[in-house]
C-alpha positions as CSV (number, residue, x, y, z in Angstrom):
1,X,0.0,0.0,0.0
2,X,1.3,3.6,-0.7
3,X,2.0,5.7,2.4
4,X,0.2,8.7,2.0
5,X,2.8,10.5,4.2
6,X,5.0,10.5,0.9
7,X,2.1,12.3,-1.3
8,X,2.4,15.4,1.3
9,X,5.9,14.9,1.7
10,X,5.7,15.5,-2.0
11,X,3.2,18.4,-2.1
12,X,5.0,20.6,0.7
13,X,8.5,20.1,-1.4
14,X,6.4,21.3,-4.6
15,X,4.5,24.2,-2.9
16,X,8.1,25.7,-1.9
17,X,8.6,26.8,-5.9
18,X,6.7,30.2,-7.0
19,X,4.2,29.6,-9.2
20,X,5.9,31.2,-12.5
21,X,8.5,28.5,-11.9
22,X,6.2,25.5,-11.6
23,X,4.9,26.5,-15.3
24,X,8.3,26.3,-16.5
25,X,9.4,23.2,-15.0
26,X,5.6,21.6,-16.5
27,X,7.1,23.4,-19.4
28,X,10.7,21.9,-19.3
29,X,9.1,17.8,-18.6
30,X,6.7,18.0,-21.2
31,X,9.5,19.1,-23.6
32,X,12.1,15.9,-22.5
33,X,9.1,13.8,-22.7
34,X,8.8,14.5,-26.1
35,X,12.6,14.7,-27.1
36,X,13.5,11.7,-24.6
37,X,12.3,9.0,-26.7
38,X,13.7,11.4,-30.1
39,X,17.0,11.7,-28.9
40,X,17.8,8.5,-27.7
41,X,16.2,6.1,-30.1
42,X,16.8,8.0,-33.1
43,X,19.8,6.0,-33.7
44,X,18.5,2.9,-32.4
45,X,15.6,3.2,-34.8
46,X,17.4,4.4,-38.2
47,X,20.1,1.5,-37.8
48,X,17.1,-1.0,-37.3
49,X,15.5,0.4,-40.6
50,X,18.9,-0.2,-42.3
51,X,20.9,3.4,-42.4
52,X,24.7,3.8,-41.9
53,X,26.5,4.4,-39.2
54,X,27.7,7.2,-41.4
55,X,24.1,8.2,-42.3
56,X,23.0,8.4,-38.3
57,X,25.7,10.4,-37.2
58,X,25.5,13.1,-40.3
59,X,21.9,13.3,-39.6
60,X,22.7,14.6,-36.0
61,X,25.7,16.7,-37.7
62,X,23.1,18.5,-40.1
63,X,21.3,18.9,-37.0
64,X,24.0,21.0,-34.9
65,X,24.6,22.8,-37.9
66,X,21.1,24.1,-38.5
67,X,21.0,25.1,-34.6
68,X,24.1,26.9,-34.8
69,X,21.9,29.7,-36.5
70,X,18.9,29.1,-34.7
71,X,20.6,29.3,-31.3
72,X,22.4,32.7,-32.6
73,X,20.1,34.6,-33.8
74,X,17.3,33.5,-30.3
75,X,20.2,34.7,-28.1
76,X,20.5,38.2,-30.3
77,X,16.8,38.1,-29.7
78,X,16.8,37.7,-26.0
79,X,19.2,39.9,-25.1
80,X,16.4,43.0,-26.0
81,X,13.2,41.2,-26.0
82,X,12.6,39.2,-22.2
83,X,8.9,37.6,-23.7
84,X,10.1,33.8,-24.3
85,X,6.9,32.6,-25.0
86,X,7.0,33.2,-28.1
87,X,10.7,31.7,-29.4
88,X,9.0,28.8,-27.2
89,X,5.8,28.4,-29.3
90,X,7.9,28.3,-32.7
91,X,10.0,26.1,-31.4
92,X,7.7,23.6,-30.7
93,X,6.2,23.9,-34.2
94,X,9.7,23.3,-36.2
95,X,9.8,20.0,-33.8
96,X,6.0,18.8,-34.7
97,X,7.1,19.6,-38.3
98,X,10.4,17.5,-37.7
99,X,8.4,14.7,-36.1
100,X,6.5,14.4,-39.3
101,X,9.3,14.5,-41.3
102,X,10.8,11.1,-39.5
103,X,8.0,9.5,-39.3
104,X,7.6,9.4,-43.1
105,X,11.7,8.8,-43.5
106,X,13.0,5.4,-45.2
107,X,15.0,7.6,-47.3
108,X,18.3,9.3,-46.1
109,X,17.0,12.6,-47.4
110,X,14.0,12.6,-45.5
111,X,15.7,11.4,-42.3
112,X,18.4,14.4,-42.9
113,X,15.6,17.0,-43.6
114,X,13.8,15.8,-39.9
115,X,16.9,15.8,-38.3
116,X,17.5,19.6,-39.6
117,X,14.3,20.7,-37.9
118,X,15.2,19.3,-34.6
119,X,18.4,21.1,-34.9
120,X,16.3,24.0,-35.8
121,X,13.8,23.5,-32.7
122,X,16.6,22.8,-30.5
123,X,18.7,26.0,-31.5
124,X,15.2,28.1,-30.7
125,X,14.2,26.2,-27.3
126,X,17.3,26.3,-25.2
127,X,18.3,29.5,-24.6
128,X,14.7,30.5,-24.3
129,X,14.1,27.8,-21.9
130,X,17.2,28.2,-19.8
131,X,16.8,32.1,-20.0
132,X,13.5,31.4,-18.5
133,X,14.3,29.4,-15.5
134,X,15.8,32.8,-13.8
135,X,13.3,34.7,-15.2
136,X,10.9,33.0,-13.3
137,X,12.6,31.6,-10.4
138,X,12.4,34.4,-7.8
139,X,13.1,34.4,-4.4
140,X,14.5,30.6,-5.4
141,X,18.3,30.8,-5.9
142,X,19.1,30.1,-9.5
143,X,21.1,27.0,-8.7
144,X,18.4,25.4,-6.7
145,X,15.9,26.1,-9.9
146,X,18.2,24.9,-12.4
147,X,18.7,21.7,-10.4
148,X,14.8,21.7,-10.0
149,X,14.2,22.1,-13.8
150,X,17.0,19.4,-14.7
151,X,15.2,16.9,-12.4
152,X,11.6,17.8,-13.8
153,X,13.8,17.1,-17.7
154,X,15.7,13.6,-16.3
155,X,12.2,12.6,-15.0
156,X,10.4,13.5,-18.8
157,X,13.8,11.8,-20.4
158,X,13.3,8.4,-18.6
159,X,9.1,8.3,-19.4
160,X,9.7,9.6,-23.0
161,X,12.6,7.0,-23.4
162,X,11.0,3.8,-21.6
163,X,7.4,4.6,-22.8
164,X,9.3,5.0,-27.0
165,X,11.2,1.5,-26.6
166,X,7.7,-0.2,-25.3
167,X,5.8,1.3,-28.2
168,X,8.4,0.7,-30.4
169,X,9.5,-2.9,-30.1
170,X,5.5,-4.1,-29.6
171,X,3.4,-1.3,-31.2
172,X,5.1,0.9,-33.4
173,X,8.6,1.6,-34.5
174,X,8.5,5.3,-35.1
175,X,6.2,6.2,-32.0
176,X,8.7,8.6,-30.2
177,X,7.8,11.0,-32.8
178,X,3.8,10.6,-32.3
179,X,4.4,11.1,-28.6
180,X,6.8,14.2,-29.5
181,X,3.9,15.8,-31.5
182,X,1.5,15.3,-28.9
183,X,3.7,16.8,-26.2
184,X,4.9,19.5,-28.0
185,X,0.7,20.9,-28.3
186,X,0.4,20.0,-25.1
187,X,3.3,23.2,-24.6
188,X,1.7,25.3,-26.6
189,X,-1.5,25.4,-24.9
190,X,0.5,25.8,-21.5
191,X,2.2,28.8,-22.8
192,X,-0.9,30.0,-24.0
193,X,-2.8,29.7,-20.9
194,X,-0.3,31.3,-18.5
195,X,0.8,33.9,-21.4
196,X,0.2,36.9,-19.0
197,X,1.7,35.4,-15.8
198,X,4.9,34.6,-17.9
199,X,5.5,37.7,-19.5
200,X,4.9,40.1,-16.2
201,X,7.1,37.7,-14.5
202,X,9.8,38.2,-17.1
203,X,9.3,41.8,-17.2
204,X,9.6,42.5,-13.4
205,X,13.2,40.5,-13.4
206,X,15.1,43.4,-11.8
207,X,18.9,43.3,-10.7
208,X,21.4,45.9,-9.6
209,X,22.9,46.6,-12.7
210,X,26.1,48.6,-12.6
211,X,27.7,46.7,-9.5
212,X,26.6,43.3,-10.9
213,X,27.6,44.2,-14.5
214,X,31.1,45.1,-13.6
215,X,31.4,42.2,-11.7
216,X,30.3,39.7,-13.8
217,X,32.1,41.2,-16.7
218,X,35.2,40.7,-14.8
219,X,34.4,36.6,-14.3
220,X,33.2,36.8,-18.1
221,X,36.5,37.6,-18.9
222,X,38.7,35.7,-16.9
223,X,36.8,32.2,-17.2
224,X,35.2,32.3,-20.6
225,X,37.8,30.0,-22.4
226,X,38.1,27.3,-20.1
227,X,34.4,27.0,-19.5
228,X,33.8,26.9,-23.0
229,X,36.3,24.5,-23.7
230,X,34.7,22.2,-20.5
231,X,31.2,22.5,-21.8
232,X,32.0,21.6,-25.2
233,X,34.1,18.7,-24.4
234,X,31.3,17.7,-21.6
235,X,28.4,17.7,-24.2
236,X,30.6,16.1,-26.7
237,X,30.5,13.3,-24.0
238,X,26.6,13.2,-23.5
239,X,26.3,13.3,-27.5
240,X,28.4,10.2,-27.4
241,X,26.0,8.5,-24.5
242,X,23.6,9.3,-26.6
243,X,24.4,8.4,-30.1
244,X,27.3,6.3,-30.2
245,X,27.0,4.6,-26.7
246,X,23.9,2.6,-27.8
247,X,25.5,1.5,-31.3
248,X,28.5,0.3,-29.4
249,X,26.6,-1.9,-27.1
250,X,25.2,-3.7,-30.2
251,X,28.2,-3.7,-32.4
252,X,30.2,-5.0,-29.5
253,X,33.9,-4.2,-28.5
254,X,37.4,-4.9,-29.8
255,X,36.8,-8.8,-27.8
256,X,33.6,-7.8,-25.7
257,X,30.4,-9.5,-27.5
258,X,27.8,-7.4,-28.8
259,X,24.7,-6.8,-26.9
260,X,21.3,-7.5,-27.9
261,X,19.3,-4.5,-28.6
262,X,17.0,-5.6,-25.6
263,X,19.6,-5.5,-23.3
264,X,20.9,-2.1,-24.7
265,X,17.5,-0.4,-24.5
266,X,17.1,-1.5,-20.8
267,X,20.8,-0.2,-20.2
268,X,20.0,3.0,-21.8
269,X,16.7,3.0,-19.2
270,X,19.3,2.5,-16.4
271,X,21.2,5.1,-17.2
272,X,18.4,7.5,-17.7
273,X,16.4,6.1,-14.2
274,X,19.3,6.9,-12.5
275,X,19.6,10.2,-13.6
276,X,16.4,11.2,-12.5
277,X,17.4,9.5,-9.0
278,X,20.4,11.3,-8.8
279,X,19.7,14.8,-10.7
280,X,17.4,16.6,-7.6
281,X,20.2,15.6,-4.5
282,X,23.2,16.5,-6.5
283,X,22.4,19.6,-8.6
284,X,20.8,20.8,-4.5
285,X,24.0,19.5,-3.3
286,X,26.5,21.6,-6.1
287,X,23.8,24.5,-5.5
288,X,26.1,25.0,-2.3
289,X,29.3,25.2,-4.2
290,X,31.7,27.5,-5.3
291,X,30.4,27.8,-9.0
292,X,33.5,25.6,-10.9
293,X,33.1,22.9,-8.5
294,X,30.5,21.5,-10.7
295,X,32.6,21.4,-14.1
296,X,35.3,20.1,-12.3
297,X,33.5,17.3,-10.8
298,X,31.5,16.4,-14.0
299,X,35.2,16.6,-15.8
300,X,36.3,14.0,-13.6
301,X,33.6,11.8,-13.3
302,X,33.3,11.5,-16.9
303,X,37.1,10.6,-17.3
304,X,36.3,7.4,-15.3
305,X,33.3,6.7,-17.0
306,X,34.6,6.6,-20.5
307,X,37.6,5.3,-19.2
308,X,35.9,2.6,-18.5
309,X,34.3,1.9,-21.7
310,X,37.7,2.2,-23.0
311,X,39.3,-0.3,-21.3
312,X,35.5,-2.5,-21.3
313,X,35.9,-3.0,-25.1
314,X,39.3,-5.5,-24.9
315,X,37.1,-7.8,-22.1
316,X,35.0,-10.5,-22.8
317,X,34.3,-11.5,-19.3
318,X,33.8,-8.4,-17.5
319,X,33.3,-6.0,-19.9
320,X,29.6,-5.5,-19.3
321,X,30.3,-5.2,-15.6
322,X,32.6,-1.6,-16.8
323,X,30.1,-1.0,-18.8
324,X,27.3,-0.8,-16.3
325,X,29.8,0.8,-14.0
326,X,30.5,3.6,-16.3
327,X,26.6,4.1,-17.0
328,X,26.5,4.7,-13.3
329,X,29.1,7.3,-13.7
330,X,27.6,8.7,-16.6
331,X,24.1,9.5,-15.0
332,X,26.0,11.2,-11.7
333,X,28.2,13.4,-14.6
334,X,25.6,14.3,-16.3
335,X,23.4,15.1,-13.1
336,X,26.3,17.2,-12.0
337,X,27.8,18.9,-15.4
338,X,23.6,20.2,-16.8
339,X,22.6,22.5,-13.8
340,X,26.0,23.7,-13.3
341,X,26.7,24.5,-16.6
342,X,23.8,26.7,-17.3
343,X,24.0,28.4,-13.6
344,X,27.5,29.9,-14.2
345,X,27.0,31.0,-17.6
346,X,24.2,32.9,-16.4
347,X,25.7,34.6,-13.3
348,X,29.3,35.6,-15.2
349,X,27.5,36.6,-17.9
350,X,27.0,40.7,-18.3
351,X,23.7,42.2,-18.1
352,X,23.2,43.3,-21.9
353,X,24.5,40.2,-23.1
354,X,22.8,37.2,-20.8
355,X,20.9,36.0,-23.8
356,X,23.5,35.6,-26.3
357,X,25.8,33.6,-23.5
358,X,23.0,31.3,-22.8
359,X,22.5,31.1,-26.8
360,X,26.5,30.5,-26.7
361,X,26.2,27.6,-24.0
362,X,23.2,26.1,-25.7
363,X,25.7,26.1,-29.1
364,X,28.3,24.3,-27.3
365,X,26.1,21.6,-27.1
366,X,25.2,22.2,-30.8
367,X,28.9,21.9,-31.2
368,X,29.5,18.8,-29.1
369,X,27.0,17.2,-31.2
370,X,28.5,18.3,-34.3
371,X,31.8,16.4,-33.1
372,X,30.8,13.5,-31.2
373,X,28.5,12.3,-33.7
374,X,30.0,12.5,-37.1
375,X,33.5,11.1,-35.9
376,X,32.6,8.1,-33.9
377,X,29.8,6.9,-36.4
378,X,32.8,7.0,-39.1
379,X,35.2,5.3,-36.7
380,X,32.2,2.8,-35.7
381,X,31.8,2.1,-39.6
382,X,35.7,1.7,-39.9
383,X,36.5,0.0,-36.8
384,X,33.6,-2.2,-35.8
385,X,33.6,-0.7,-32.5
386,X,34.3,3.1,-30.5
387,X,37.5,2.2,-28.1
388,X,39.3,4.9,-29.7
389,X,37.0,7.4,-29.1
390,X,36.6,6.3,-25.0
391,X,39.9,6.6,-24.8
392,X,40.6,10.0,-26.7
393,X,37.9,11.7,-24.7
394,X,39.2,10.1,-21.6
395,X,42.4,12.3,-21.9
396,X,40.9,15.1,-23.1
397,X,38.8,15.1,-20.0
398,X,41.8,14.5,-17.4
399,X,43.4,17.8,-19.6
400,X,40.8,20.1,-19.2
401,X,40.7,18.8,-15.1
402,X,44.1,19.7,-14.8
403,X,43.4,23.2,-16.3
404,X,40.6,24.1,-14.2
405,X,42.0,23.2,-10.9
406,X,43.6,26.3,-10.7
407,X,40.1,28.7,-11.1
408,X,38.5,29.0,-7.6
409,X,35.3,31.0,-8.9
C-alpha cells in the first residue's frame, strides 16, 4: 500500500517553488518527454531500418549545424526582448514539423531534412528555456531552480525513453515522434494559458545593474575559455552517451560480444532512471558550491566513465560489468555537469548580453554534437567498435581537469 505521508511529503517540497517556476518546470518535462524518446532512439531506430553508421551520425551533424543559426540569432533576440513565450511556441512547431518528417523517412533525405528541424527547434528552445528558468525563479536561488528544472527534464527523459522502446519494439517503430507531436501541443496550450503570468514575471526581473555588470564582466572575462572548452568537451560526451554509446553496445567491443538491442534499451533505461534518482540531490547538493566545482566534478567523473568503456571493449568476461559501472558514472556526470553549466553562464555573464551567453552555451552543445557524432559513427563504420574514441575523450577530459584546478570561482 502507498503511504500517504509520501504524497504530502511530496506536495510541501512542490509548494516551496513560485508559481511562474512550476509553469516552466511543466514546461521543461513536457519538452524531455517528447525529445526523450527522439533523442535517444533515433539512432537505435534508423540502424534498425537499415541506415549507416555514417548516415546516423550526419543526420545529427546536419542537425548541430542548423541550430548553430537558430541558437544565434534566439540569443541576439533575448538579449532585447525578455517575452520567451514566443521563441517557445515556434519552437515547438519546427519540432512537430520535424516529427512528421521522420516518421515518413525510409529515405536518407528525409531522415536528414527531420533531423534539420530538430536542430532548428533545439537552436530556438534552449536559450529560451534556460533564460527562462531565472526569469521565473524568484526568491528561489538560480542554482536550486536549475537543479529543480534538470530533475523535472531527467524525469520526462526516462518516461519519454521507456514509454518509446515499449511502443516501439510491440506497437510501433516510429512512436517517439507521435508522442513528440502530442507533447509539443500540449506546450503550446501551456504557454498560451499562462501567457500573461509569464511575460509580467519576465518583465519585473530586476537586478542591480552597474555593480553586478562590472562584476560579472570581470568573471566573463577571466573564465570564458576554459568553461567553453569544458562544456564543449562535456556535451561532446553526452552526444556520445547518446548516439554512439547505444550503437556500441550492439556492435560489440574490440573482444567484448555485442549486446542485444534488448539488453541495450534496458541499459539505456538505467542510465536514464538513475539520472532522474540522482539529478534533484546532486544539482541541491553543487547549488552550495563554489560555481566551478561543478565542471570540475563532471570533468572528472566523466574521465572514469569513459575510461571505463575504453578499457571495457578488450574484455569479454567483465566487460559489461565496466560497462554498467561507467553508465553509473555517466548518470552522476551528467546530473552534476547540466545544472552547473547553465547556472555559471548565467551569473558571469553581463547584463546586456545574458541572452547571447546562454545562446552560446546552448551552441556548445550544438557543437558537441556536431563532433561526437559524425567522428565516432565513421570510426564505428571503420573499426567495428568506438574504443578509440573512449579513450581520446578520456584524456581530453583529465586535460581540461588539470586546467581548471587552478580557477577557484
Amino acid at each position: 500500500m502507498i503511504n500517504p505521508i509520501n504524497f504530502k511529503a511530496l506536495e510541501l517540497w512542490w509548494i516551496q517553488f513560485p508559481i511562474q517556476l512550476k509553469i516552466i518546470t511543466k514546461i521543461r518535462f513536457f519538452s524531455a518527454f517528447g525529445a526523450g524518446g527522439v533523442i535517444y532512439l533515433t539512432s537505435l531506430i534508423f540502424n534498425n531500418i537499415g541506415f549507416s553508421a555514417t548516415d546516423i551520425g550526419l543526420g545529427f551533424t546536419f542537425s548541430a549545424i542548423i541550430g548553430t543559426l537558430t541558437r544565434l540569432l534566439t540569443g541576439y533576440y533575448l538579449n532585447f526582448n525578455k517575452n520567451i513565450d514566443r521563441p517557445l511556441k515556434i519552437s515547438c512547431a519546427f519540432s512537430i514539423l520535424a516529427s512528421i518528417f521522420l516518421i515518413s523517412a525510409n529515405q536518407p533525405i528525409y531522415y536528414l531534412i527531420g533531423q534539420s528541424l530538430i536542430g532548428a527547434a533545439a537552436g530556438i528552445y534552449w536559450p529560451s528555456a534556460e533564460l527562462a528558468v531565472p526569469y521565473l525563479c524568484h526568491p528561489i536561488d538560480t542554482s536550486k531552480a536549475y537543479a529543480l528544472v534538470r530533475s523535472s527534464e531527467a524525469l520526462g527523459i526516462f518516461l519519454g525513453v521507456f514509454l518509446g522502446s515499449f511502443c516501439n519494439y510491440f506497437f510501433y517503430l516510429k512512436f517517439v515522434f507521435i508522442n513528440d507531436i502530442v507533447c509539443m501541443l500540449f506546450i503550446i496550450s501551456l504557454l498560451i494559458i499562462n501567457k500573461e503570468k509569464i511575460n509580467i514575471a519576465c518583465k519585473s526581473y530586476l537586478i542591480d545593474k552597474d555593480t553586478q555588470n562590472k562584476r560579472n564582466l570581470d568573471q566573463w572575462n577571466k573564465n570564458t575559455k576554459l568553461i567553453i572548452l569544458s562544456v564543449i568537451l562535456l556535451t561532446t560526451c553526452l552526444a556520445l552517451v547518446q548516439v554512439t554509446l547505444p550503437l556500441d553496445f550492439v556492435k560489440g567491443g574490440i573482444s567484448r560480444d555485442p549486446l542485444s538491442k534488448n539488453l541495450t534499451s534496458y541499459l539505456i533505461s538505467l542510465q536514464l532512471v538513475l539520472l532522474f534518482i540522482f539529478q534533484w540531490p546532486i544539482g541541491n547538493w553543487l547549488s552550495m558550491k563554489k560555481r566551478l566545482f561543478g565542471l570540475k566534478f563532471s570533468l572528472i567523473i566523466f574521465f572514469f566513465s569513459t575510461l571505463l568503456l575504453f578499457i571495457s571493449s578488450y574484455l569479454k568476461t567483465y566487460g559489461i560489468t565496466l560497462m554498467i559501472i561507467a553508465i553509473v558514472l555517466f548518470s552522476i556526470g551528467t546530473s552534476s555537469f547540466l545544472p552547473t553549466s547553465t547556472d555559471i553562464v548565467f551569473r558571469i555573464a553581463p547584463i546586456n548580453k545574458k541572452g547571447f551567453a546562454l545562446a552560446l552555451l546552448s551552441q556548445c552543445f550544438a557543437f558537441g554534437y556536431f563532433i561526437g557524432p559524425l567522428l565516432s559513427g565513421r570510426i564505428l563504420d571503420i573499426y567495428g567498435n568506438a574504443s578509440i574514441i573512449w579513450l581520446l575523450t578520456s584524456i581530453l577530459c583529465l586535460f581540461l581537469v588539470f586546467n581548471l584546478l587552478k580557477k577557484e570561482y
